[in-house]
mmCIF file of the N, C-alpha and C atoms, coordinates in Angstrom:
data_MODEL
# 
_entry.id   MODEL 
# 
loop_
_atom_site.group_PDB 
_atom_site.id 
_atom_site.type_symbol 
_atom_site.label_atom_id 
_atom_site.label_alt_id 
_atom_site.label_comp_id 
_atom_site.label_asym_id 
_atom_site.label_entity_id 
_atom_site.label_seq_id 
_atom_site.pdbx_PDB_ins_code 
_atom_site.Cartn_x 
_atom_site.Cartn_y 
_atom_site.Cartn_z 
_atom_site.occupancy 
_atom_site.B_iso_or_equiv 
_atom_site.pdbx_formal_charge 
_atom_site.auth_seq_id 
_atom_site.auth_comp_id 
_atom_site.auth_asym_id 
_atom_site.auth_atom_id 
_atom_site.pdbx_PDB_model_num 
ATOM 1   N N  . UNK A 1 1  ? 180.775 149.972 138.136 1.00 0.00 ? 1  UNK A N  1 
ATOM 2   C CA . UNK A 1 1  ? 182.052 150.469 138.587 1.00 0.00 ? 1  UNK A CA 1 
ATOM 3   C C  . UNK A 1 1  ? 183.098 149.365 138.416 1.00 0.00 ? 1  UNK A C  1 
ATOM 4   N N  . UNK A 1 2  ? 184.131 149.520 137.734 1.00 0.00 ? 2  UNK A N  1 
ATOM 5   C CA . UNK A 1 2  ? 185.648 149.057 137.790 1.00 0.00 ? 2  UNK A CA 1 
ATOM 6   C C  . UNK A 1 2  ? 186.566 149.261 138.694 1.00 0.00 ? 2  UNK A C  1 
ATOM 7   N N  . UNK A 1 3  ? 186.821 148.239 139.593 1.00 0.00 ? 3  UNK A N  1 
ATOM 8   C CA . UNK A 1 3  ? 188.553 148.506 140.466 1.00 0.00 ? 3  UNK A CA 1 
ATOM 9   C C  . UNK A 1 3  ? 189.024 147.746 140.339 1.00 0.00 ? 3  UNK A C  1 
ATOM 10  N N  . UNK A 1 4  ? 190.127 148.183 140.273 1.00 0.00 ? 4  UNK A N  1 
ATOM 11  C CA . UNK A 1 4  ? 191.760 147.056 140.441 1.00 0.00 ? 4  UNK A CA 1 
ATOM 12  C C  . UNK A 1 4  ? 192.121 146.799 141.842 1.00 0.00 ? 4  UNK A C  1 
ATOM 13  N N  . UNK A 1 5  ? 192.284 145.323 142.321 1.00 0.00 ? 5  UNK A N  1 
ATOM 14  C CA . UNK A 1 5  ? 193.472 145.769 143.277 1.00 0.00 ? 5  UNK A CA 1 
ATOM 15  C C  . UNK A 1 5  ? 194.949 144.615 142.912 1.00 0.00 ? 5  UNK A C  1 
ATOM 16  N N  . UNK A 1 6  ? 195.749 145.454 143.241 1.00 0.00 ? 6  UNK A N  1 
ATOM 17  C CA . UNK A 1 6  ? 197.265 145.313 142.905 1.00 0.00 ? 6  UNK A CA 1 
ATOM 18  C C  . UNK A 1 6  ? 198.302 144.449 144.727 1.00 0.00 ? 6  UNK A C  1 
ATOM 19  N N  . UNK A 1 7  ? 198.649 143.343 144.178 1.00 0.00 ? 7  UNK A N  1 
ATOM 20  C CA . UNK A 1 7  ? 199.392 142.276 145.076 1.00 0.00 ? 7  UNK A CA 1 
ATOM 21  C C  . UNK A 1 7  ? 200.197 142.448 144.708 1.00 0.00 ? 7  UNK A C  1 
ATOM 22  N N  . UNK A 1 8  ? 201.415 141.797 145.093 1.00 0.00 ? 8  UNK A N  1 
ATOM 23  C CA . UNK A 1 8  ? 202.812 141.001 145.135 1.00 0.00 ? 8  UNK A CA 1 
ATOM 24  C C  . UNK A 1 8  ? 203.018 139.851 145.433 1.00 0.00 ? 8  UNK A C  1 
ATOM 25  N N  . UNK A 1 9  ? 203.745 138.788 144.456 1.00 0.00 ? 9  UNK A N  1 
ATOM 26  C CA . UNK A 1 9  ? 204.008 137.801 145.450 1.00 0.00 ? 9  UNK A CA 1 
ATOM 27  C C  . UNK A 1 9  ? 205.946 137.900 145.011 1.00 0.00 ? 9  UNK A C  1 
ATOM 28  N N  . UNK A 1 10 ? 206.527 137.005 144.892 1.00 0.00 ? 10 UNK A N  1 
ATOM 29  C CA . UNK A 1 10 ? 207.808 136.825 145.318 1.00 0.00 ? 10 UNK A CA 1 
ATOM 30  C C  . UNK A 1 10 ? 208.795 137.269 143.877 1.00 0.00 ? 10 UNK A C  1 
ATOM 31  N N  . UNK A 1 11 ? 207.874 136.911 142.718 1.00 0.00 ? 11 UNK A N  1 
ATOM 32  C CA . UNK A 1 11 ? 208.216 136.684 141.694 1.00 0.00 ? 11 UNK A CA 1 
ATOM 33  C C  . UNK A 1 11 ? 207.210 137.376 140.360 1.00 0.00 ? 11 UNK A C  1 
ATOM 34  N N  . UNK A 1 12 ? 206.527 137.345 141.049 1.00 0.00 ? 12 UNK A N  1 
ATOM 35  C CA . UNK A 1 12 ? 205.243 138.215 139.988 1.00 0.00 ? 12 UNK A CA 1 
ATOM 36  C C  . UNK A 1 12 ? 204.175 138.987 140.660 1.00 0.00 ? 12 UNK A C  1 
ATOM 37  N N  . UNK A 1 13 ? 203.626 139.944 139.559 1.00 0.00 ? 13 UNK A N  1 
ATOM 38  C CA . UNK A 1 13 ? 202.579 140.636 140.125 1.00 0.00 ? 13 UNK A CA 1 
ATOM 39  C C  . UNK A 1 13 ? 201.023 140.138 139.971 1.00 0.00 ? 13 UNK A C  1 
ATOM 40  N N  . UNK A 1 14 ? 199.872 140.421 140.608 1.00 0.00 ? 14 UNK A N  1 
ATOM 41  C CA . UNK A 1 14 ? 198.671 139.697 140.817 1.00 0.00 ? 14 UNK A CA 1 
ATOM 42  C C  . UNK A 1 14 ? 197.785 141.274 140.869 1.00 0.00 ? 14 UNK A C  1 
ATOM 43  N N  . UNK A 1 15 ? 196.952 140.882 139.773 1.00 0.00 ? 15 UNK A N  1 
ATOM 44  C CA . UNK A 1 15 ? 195.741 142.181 139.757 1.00 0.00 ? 15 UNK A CA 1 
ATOM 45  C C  . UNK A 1 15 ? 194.586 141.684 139.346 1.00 0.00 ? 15 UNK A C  1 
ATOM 46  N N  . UNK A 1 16 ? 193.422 142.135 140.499 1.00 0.00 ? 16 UNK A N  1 
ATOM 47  C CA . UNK A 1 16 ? 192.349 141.371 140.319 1.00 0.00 ? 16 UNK A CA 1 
ATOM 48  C C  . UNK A 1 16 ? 191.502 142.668 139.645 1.00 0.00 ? 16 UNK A C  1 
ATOM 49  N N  . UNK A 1 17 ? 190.524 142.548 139.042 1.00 0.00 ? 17 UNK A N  1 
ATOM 50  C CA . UNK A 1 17 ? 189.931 143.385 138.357 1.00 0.00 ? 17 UNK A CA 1 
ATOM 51  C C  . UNK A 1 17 ? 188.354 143.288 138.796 1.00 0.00 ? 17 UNK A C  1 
ATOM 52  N N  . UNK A 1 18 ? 187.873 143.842 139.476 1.00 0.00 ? 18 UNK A N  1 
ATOM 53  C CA . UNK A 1 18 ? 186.677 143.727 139.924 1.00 0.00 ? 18 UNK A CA 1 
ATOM 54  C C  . UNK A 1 18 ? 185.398 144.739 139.224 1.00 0.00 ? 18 UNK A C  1 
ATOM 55  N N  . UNK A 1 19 ? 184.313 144.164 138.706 1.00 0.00 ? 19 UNK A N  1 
ATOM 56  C CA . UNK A 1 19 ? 183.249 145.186 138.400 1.00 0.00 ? 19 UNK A CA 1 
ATOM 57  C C  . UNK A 1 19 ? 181.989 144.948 138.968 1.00 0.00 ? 19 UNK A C  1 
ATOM 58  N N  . UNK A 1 20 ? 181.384 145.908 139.157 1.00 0.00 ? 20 UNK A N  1 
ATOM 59  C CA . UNK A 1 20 ? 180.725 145.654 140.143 1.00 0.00 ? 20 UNK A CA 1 
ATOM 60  C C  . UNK A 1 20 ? 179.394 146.844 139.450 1.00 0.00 ? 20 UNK A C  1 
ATOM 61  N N  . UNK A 1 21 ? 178.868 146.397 138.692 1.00 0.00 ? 21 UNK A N  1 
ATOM 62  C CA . UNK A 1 21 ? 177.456 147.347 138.166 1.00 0.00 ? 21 UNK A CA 1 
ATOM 63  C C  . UNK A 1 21 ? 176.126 147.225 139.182 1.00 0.00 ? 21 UNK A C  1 
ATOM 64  N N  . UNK A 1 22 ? 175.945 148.664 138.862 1.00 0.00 ? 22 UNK A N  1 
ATOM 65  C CA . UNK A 1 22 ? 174.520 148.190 140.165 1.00 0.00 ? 22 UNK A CA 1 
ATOM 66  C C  . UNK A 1 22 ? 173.623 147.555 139.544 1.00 0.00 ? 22 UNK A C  1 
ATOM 67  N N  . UNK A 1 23 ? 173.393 147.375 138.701 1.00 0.00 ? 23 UNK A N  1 
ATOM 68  C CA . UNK A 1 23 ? 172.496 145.884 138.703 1.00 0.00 ? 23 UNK A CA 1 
ATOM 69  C C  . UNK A 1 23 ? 173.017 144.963 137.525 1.00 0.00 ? 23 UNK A C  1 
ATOM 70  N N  . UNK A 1 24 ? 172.908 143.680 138.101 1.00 0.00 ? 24 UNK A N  1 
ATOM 71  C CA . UNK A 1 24 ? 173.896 142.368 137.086 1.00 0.00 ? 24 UNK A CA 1 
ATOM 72  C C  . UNK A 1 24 ? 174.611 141.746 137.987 1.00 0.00 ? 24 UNK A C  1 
ATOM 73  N N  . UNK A 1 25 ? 175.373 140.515 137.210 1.00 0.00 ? 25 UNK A N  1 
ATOM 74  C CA . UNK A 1 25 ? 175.949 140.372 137.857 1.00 0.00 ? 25 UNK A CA 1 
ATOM 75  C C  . UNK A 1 25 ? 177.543 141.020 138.321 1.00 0.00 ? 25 UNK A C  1 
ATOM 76  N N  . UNK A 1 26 ? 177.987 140.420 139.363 1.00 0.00 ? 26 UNK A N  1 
ATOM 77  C CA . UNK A 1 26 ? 179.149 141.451 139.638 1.00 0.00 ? 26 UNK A CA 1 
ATOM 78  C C  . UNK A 1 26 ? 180.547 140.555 138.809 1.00 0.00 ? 26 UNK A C  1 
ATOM 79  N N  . UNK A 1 27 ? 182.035 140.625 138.325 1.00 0.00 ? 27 UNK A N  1 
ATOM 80  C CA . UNK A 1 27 ? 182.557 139.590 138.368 1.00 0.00 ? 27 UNK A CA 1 
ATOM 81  C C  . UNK A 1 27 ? 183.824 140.096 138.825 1.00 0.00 ? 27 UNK A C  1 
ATOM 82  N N  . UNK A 1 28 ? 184.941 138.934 138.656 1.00 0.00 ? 28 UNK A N  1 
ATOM 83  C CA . UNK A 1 28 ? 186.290 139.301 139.029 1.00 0.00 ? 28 UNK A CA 1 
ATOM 84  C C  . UNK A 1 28 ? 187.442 138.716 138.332 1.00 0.00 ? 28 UNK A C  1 
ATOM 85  N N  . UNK A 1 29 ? 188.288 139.181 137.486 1.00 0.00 ? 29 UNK A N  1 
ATOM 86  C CA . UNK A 1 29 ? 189.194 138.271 137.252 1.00 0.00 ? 29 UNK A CA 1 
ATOM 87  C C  . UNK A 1 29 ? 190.665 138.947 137.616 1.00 0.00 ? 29 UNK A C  1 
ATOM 88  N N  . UNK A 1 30 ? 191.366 137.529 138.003 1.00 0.00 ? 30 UNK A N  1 
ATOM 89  C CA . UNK A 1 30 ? 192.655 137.583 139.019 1.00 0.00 ? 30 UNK A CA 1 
ATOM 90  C C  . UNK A 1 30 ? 193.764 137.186 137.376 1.00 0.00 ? 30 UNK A C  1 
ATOM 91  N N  . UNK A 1 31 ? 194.533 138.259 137.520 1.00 0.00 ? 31 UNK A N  1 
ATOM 92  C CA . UNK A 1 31 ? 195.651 138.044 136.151 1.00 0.00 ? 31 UNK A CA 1 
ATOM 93  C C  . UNK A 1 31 ? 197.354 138.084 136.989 1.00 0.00 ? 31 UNK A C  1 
ATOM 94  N N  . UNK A 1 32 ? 198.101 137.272 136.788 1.00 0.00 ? 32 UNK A N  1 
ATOM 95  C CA . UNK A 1 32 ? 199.247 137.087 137.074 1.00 0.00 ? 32 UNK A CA 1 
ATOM 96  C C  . UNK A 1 32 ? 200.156 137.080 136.181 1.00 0.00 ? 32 UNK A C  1 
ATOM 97  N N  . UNK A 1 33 ? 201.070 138.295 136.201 1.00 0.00 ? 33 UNK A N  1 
ATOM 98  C CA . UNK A 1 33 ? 202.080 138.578 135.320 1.00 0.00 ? 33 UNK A CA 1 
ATOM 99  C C  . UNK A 1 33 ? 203.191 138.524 135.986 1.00 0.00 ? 33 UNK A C  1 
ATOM 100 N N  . UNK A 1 34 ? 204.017 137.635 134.694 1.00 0.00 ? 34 UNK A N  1 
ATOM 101 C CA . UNK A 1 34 ? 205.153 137.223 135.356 1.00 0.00 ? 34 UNK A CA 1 
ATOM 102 C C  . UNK A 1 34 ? 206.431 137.786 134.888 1.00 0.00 ? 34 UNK A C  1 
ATOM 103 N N  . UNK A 1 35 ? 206.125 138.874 134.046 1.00 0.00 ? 35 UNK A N  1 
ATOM 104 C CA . UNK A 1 35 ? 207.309 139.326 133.766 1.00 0.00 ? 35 UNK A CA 1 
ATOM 105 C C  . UNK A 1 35 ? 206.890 140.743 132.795 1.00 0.00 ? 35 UNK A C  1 
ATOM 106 N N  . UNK A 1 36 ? 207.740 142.031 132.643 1.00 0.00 ? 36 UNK A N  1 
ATOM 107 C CA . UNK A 1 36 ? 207.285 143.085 132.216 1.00 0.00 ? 36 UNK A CA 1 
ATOM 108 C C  . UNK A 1 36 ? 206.435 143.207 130.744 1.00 0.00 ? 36 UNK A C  1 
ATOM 109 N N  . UNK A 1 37 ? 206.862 142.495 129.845 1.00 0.00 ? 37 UNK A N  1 
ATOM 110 C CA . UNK A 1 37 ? 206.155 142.472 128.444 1.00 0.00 ? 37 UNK A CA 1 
ATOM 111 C C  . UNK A 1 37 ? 204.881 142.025 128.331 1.00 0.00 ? 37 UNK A C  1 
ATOM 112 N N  . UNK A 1 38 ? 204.669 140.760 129.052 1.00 0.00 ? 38 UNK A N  1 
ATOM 113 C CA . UNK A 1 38 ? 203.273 140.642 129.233 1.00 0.00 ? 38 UNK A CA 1 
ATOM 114 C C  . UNK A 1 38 ? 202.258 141.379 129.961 1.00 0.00 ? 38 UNK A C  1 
ATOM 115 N N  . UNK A 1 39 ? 202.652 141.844 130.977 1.00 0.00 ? 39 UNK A N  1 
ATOM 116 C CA . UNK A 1 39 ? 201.641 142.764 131.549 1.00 0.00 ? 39 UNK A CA 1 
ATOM 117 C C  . UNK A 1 39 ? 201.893 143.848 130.999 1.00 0.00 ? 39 UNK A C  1 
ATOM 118 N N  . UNK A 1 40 ? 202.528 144.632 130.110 1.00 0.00 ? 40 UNK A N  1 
ATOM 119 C CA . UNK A 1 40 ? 202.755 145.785 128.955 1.00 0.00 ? 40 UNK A CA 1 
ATOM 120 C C  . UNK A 1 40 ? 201.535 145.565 128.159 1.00 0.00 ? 40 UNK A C  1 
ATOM 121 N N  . UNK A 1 41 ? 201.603 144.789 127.196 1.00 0.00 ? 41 UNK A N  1 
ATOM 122 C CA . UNK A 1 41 ? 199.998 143.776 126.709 1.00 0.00 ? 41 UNK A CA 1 
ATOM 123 C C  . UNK A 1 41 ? 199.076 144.010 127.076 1.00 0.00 ? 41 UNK A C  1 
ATOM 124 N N  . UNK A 1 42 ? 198.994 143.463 128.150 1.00 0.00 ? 42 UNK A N  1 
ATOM 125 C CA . UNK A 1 42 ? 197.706 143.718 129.067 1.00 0.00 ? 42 UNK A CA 1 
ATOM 126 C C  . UNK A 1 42 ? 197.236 145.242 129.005 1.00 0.00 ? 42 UNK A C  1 
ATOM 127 N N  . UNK A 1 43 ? 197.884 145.824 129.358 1.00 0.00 ? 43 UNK A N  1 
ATOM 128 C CA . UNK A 1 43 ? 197.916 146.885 129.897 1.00 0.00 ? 43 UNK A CA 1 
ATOM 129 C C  . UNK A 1 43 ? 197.119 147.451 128.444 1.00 0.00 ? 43 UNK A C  1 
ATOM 130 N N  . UNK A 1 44 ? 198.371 147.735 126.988 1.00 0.00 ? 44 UNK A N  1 
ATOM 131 C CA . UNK A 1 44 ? 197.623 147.994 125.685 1.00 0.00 ? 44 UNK A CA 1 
ATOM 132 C C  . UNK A 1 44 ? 196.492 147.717 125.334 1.00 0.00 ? 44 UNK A C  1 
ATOM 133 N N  . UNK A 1 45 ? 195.799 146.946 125.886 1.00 0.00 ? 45 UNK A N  1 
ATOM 134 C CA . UNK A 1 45 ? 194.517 146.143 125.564 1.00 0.00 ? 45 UNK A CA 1 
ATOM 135 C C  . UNK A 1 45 ? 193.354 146.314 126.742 1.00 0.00 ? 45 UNK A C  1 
ATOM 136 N N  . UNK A 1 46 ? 193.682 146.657 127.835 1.00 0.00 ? 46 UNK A N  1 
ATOM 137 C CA . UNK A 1 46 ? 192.430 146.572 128.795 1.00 0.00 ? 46 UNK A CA 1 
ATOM 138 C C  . UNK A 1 46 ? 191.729 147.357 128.424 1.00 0.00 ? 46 UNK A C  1 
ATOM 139 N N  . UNK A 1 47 ? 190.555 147.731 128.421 1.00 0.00 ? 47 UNK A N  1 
ATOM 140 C CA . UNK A 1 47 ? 189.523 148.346 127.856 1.00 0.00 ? 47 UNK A CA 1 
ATOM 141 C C  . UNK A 1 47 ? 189.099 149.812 128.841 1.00 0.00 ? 47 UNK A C  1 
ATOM 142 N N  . UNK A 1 48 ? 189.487 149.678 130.304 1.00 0.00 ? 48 UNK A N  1 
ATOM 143 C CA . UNK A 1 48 ? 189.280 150.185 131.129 1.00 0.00 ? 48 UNK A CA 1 
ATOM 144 C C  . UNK A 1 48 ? 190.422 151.293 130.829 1.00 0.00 ? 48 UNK A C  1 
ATOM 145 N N  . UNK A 1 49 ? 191.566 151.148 129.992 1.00 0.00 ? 49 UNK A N  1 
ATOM 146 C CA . UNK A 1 49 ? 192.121 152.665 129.425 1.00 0.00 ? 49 UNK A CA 1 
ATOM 147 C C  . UNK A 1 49 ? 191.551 153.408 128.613 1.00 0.00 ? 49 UNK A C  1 
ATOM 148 N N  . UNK A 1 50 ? 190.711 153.285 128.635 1.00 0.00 ? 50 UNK A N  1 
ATOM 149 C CA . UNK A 1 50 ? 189.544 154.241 127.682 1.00 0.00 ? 50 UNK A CA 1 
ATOM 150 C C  . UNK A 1 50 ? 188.358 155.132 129.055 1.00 0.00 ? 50 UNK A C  1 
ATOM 151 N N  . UNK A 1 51 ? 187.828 154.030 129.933 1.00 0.00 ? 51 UNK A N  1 
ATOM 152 C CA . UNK A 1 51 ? 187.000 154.670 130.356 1.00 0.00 ? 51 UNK A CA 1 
ATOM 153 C C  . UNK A 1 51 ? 187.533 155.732 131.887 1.00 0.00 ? 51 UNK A C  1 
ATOM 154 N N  . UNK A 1 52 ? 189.238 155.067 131.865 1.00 0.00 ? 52 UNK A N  1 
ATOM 155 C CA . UNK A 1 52 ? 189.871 155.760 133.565 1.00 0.00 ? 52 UNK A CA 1 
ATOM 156 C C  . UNK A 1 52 ? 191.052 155.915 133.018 1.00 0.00 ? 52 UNK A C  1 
ATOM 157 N N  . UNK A 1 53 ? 191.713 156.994 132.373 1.00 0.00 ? 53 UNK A N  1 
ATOM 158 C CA . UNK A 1 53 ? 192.743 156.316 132.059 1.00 0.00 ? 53 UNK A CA 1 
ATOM 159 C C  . UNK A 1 53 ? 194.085 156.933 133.129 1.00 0.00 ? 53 UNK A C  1 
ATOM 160 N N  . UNK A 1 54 ? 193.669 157.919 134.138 1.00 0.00 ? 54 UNK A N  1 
ATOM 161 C CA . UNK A 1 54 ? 194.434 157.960 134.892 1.00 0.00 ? 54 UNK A CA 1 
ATOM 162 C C  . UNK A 1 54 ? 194.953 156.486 135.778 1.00 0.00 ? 54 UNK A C  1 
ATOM 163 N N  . UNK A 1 55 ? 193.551 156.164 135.934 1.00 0.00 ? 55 UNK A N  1 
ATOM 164 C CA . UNK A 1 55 ? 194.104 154.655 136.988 1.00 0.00 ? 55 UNK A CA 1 
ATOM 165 C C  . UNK A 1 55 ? 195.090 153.731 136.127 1.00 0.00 ? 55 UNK A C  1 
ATOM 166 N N  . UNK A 1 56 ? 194.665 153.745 134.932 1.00 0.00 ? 56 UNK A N  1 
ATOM 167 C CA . UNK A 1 56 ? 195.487 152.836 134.200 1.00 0.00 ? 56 UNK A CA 1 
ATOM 168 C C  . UNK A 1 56 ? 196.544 152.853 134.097 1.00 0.00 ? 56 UNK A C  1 
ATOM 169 N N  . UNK A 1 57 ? 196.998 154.740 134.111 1.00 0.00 ? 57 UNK A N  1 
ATOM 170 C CA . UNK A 1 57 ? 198.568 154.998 133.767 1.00 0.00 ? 57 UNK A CA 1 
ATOM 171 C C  . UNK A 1 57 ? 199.017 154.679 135.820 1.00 0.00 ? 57 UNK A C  1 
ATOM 172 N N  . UNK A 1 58 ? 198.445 155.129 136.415 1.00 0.00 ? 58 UNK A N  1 
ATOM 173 C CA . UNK A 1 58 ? 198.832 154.178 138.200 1.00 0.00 ? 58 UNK A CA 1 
ATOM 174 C C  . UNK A 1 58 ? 199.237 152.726 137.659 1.00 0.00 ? 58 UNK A C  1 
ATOM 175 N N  . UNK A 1 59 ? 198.243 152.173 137.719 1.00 0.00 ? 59 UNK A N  1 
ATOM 176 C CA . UNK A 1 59 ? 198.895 150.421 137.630 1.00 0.00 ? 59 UNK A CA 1 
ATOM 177 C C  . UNK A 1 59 ? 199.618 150.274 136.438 1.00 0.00 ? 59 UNK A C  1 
ATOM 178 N N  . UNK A 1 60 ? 199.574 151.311 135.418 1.00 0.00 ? 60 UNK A N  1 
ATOM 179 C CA . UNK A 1 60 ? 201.229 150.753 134.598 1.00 0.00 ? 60 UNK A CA 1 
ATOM 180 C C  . UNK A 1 60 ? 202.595 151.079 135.433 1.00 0.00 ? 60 UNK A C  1 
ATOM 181 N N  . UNK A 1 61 ? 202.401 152.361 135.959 1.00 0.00 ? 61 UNK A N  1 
ATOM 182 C CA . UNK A 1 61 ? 203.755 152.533 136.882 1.00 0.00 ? 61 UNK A CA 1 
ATOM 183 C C  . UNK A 1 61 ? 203.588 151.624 137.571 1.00 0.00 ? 61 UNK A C  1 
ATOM 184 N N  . UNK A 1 62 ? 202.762 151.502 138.300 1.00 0.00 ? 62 UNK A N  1 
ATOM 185 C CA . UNK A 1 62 ? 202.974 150.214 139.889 1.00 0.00 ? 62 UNK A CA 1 
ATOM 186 C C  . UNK A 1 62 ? 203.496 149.101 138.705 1.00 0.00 ? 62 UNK A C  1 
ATOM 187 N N  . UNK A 1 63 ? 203.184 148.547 138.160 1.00 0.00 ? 63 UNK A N  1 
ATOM 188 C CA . UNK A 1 63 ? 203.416 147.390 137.658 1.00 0.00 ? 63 UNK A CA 1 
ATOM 189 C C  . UNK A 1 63 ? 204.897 147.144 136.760 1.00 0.00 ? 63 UNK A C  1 
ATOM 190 N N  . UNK A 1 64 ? 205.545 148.711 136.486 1.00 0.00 ? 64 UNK A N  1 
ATOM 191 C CA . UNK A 1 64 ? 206.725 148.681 136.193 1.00 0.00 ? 64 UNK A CA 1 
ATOM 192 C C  . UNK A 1 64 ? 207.921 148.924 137.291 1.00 0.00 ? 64 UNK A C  1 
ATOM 193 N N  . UNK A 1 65 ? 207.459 149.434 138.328 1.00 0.00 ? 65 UNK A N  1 
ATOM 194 C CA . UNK A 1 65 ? 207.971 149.754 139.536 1.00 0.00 ? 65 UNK A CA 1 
ATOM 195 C C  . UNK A 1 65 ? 208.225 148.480 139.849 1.00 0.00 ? 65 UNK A C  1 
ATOM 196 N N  . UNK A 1 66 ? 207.414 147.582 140.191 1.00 0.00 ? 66 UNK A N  1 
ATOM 197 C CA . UNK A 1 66 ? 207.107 145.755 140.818 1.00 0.00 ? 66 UNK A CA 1 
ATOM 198 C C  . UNK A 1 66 ? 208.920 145.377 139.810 1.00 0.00 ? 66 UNK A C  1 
ATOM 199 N N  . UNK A 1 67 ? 208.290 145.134 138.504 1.00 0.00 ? 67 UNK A N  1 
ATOM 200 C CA . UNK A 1 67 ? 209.336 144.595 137.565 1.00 0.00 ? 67 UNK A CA 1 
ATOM 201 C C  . UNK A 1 67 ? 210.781 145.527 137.695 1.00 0.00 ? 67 UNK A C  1 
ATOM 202 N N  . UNK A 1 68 ? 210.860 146.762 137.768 1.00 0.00 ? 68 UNK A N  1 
ATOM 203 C CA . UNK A 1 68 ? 211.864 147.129 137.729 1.00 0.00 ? 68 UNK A CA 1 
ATOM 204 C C  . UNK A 1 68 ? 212.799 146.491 139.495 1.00 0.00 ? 68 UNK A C  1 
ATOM 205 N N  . UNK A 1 69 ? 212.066 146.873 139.648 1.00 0.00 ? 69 UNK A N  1 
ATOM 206 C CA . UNK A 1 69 ? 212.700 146.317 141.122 1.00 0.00 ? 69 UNK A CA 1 
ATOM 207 C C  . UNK A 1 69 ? 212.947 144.398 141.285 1.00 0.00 ? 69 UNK A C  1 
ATOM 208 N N  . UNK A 1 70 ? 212.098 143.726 140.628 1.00 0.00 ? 70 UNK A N  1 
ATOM 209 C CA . UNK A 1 70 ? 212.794 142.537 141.091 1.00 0.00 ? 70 UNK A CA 1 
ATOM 210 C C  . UNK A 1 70 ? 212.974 142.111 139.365 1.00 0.00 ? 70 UNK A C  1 
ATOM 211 N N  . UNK A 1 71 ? 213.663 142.891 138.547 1.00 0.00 ? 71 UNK A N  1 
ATOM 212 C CA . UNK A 1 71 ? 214.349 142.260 137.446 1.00 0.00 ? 71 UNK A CA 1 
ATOM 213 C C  . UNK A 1 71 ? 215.654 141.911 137.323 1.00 0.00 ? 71 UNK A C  1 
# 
């Protein structure tokens, strides 16, 4: 299983990406985007828009919502 969870800090957004298979190991990586184009990128490329892609199109809005608001 794949989840996101989605932060704020003052100036950028913070999304940790957690997977968690029932058996293996589990991992996590924490990505900090600091401005809309790069996490656009991200976004084109995560792999997890293939296997959810409703969640994906969620954290592209959240993540343009974040930027639109403190641009």
């Amino acid at each position: 299983m794949t989840a996101f969870a989605v932060s704020e800090m003052a100036t950028a957004l913070v999304i940790e990406k957690r997977h968690c298979p029932q058996d293996g190991p589990r991992t996590s990586h924490v990505m900090l985007f600091e401005n809309a184009a790069v996490f656009d990128r991200w976004c084109d490329i995560e792999p997890s828009r293939f296997e959810d892609p409703l969640l994906c199109d969620q954290l592209r809005r959240k993540g343009h919502e974040f930027f639109a608001a403190h641009g």
